[in-house]
N, C-alpha and C positions, 0 to 999 in steps of 0.2 A: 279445336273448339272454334265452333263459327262464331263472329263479332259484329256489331253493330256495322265497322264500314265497310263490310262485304255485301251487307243486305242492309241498305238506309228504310229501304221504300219497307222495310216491315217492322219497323219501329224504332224505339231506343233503347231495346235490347234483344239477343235473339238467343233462345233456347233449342235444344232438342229434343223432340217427342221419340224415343226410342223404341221401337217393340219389336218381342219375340217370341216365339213359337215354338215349340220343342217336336212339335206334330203335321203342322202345315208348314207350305213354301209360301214363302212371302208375294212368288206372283200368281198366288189360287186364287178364286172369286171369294172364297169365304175368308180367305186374310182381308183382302183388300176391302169388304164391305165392311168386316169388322173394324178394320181402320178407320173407315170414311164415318164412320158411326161415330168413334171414340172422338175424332180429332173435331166434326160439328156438336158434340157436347161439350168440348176446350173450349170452340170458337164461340157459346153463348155465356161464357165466363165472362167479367170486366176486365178488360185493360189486356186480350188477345187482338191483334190486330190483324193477324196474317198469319197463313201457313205456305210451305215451300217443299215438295216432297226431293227427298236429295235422290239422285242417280246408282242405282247401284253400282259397284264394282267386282271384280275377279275375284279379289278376295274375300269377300262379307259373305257371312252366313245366311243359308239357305234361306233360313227363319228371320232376318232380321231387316227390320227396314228404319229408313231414319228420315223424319219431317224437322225441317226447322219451323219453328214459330216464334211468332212478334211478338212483344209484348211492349205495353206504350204505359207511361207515367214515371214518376220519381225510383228511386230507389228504396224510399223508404215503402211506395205505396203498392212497387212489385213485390216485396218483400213481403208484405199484408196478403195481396191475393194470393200467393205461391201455391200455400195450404187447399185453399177451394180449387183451384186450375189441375192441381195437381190429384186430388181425389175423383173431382171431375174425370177427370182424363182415364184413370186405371178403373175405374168403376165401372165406366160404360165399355171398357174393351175388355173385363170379365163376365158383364151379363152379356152382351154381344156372344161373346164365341164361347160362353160355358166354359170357362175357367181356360182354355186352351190358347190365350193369348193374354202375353200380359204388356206393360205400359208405363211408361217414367218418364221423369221430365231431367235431362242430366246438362251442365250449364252455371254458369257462373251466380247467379242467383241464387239456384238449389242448393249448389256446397256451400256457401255463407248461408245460408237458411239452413241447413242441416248443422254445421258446424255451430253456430248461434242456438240452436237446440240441442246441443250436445253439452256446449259449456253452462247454460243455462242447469241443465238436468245435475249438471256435477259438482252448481254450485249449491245445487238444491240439497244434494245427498250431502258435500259437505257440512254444511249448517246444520243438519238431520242431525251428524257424526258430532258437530263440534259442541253445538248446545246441552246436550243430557252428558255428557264428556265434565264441562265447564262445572255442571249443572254439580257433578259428582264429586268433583276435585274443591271446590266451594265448599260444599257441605260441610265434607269433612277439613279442611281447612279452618273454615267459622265457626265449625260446630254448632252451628243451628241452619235450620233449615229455610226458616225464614230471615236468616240472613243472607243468607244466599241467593235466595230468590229478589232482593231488592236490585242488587247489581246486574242478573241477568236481564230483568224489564228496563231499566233505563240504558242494557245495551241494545237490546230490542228495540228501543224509539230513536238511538240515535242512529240504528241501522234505516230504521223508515222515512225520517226525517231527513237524512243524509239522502237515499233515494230519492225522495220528492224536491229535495234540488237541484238534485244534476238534471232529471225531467225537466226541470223549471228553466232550466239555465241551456237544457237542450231545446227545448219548443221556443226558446224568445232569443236568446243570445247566440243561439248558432255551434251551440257544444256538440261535439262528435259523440256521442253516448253507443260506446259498443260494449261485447260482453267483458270484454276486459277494464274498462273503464268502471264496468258494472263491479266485479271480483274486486278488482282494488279497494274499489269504495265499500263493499260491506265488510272485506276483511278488515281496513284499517279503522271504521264505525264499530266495531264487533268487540277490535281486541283496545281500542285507545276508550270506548264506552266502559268497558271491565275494568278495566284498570282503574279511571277519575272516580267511578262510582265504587270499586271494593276502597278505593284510598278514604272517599270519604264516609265510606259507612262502617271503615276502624274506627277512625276516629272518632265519631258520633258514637259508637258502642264504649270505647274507651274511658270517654267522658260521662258518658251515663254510669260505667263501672267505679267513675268514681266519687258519684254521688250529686253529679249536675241534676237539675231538670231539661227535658225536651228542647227546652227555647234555649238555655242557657249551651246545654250541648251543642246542639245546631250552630249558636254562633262561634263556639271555639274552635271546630271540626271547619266552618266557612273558614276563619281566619288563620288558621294553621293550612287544610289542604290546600284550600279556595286560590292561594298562592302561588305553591307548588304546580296545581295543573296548570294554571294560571301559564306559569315558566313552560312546562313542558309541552303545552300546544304550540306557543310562540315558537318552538326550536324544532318541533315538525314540520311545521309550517315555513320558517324559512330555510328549513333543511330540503324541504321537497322543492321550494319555489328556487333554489338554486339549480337545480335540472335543468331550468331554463336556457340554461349557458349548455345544455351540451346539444350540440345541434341534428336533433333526432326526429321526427314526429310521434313517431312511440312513445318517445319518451318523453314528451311534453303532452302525451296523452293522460300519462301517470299525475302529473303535478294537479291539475286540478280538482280530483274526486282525494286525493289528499289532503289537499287544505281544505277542503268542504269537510271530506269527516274529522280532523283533528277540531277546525273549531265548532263544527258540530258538536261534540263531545264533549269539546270544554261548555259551550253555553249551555245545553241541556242538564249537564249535572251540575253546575251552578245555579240554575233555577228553577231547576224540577224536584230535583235531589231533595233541596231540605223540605220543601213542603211534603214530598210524600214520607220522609224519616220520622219527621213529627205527625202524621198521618195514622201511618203502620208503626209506630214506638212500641205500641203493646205483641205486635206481630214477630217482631225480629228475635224474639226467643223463643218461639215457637218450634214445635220437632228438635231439642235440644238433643245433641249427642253426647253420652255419657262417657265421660273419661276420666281415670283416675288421676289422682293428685298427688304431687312431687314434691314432698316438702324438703327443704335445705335453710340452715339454717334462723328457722322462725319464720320461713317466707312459703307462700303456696305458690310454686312454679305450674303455670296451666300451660302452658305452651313448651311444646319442642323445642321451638325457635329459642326458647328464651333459654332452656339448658343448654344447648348446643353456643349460644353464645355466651356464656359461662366459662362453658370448655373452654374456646378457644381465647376469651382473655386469660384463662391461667396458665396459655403455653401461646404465645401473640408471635414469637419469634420463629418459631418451629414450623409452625402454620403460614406465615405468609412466606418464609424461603421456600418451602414446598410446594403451596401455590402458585407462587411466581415461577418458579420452574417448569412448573405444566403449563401454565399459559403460555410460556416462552417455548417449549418445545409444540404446544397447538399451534400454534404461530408462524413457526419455520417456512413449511410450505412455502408461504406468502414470493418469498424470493423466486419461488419458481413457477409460479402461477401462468397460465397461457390462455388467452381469450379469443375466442375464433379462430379465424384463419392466421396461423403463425409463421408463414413461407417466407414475411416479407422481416420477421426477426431475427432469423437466421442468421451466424455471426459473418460466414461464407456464403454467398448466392451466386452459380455460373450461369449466363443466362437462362438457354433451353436446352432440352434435352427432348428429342422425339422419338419416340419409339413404334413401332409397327403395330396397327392395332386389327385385331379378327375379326371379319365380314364374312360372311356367307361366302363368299367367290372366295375365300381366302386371306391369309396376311400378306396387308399391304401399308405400305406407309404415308402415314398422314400428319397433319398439319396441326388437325384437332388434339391430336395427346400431348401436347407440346407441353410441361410444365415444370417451375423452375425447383430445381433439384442442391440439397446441399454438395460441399465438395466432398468427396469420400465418400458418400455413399447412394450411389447409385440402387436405383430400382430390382429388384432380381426377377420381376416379370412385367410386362406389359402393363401400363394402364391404360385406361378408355379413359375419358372425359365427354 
């Protein structure tokens, strides 16, 4: 891949304009105008600087020729053009030669532009997947429908809200906003927004089940949940802001779209929440799902949950031995766990071992396969490195 200090004089970045033919040689009159064609409609694109036609060689294909080109501005701002430069470019080398030559731009720019519309597109599809998923499991959880839909919009805003400040925090304060930074921040906006808002629109339900009004609910459901999320944001947030100690960029990429959506999530459903509960109160039993009822003695058990916790206080011993056992055998593992490259854990390490490695002229031995080996068990074939 050609770089910036091989070729200064054509910008501060350089790409290749790649094209091939499956039908003409690349030194016929009609490749070559076709080319001179495509690559002066690049050159009237913003932020081309230059083009550089490279040498062919012995080996390249009949069909293919390769142009470097400049391209001048920011990273952010090559990243913007790409799209136009790049349709530019294959469009005039398809009406030029009537489909018989085609054109691409390949180069460190376009893979992070292509990769960045990849994860984009998958975060898309995920949310697609994860929302009417959410949407289902809700429903029939709350048994109504409009209560379930309260929790889903104020995940919704803490997802938007949480976006519009890492923007904010990228455009002024110099925040690295990539697609990863992006994924973090709407998963943990998505699922920490679900969570504060079904917590408190139990207990706002609960309270109205049991004969509050609107205001009075709202203020029990504040002073019971309101506390709770309260705690739980604080302990994401300096659970995430201990990351800081591990000394990664990655991974101090993760810390800050964390604490933006945990306390995203705690303010928004603290101050959004009760006004729209008391808002939509007549709403929330709407599309009721019908389900029958469990009576025991003299009481109406409406929930699973609550028979199942039933069960298991009338047998509390039997259940948590059993429990505790499976968790301890999930657990196990743990002792054996290996992260990355593990050569250097090994209880025995002899320094090198080099072994002969296959080249076209034949096996011969090099320097390159050199890698360090436990005692006892040696390699049974060659590696390459």
């Amino acid at each position: 891949m050609t770089s910036g200090y091989r070729f200064p004089f054509l910008g501060d970045e350089q790409v290749v304009a790649a094209f091939h033919s499956r039908r003409w040689r690349a030194d016929s009159e009609r490749y070559l105008r076709a080319v001179q064609t495509a690559l002066s409609a690049l050159a009237t694109q913003p932020g081309v600087s230059g083009v550089q036609v490279l040498p062919a060689t012995s080996a390249q294909d009949a069909g293919n020729l390769y142009v470097v080109v400049g391209l001048q501005g920011t990273e952010h701002m090559r990243q913007q053009r790409l799209p136009a430069q790049r349709t530019a470019l294959q469009r005039a080398a398809l009406q030029v030669s009537q489909g018989h030559l085609r054109a691409s731009l390949v180069g460190a720019s376009p893979v992070f532009s292509q990769v960045r519309d990849i994860d984009l597109h998958d975060l898309r599809t995920a949310e697609l997947m994860a929302l009417p998923a959410a949407a289902l499991v809700l429903t029939i959880g709350m048994g109504s429908l409009g209560a379930a839909c309260m929790p889903l919009l104020m995940a919704g805003s803490v997802v938007v809200v949480t976006t519009g400040i890492l923007a904010a925090l990228a455009a002024w304060a110099g925040l690295e906003l990539d697609t990863l930074t992006l994924t973090v921040s709407c998963t943990l906006a998505l699922g920490l927004g679900l969570v504060y808002a079904l917590l408190l629109v139990m207990r706002y339900r609960k309270a109205r089940r049991d004969g509050a009004d609107p205001a009075h609910a709202m203020a029990m459901s504040t002073v019971t949940a309101g506390s709770t999320i309260c705690w739980c944001a604080g302990a994401v947030t300096v659970t995430a802001a201990a990351l800081f100690l591990v000394q990664a960029r990655l991974v101090h990429a993760l810390v800050v779209p964390a604490v933006v959506a945990a306390c995203t999530a705690a303010t928004v459903t603290l101050l959004v929440m009760p006004a729209a509960l008391i808002s939509c109160d007549r709403l929330l039993e709407r599309g009721t799902l019908r389900r029958p009822c469990h009576q025991r003695r003299g009481e109406v058990l409406e929930r699973w949950w609550e028979r199942w916790s039933c069960h298991l206080m009338r047998r509390p011993w039997r259940y948590a031995i059993g429990l505790s056992l499976a968790l301890t055998l999930a657990a196990a593992p743990v002792a054996w766990i290996g992260l990355g490259l593990d050569f250097d854990r090994w209880p025995i390490v002899i320094p090198v071992a080099c072994w002969p490695v296959w080249k076209p002229t034949g096996w011969r031995a090099s320097s390159a396969c050199c890698c360090p080996i436990r005692q006892g068990h040696l390699p049974s074939r060659p590696t390459r490195w």
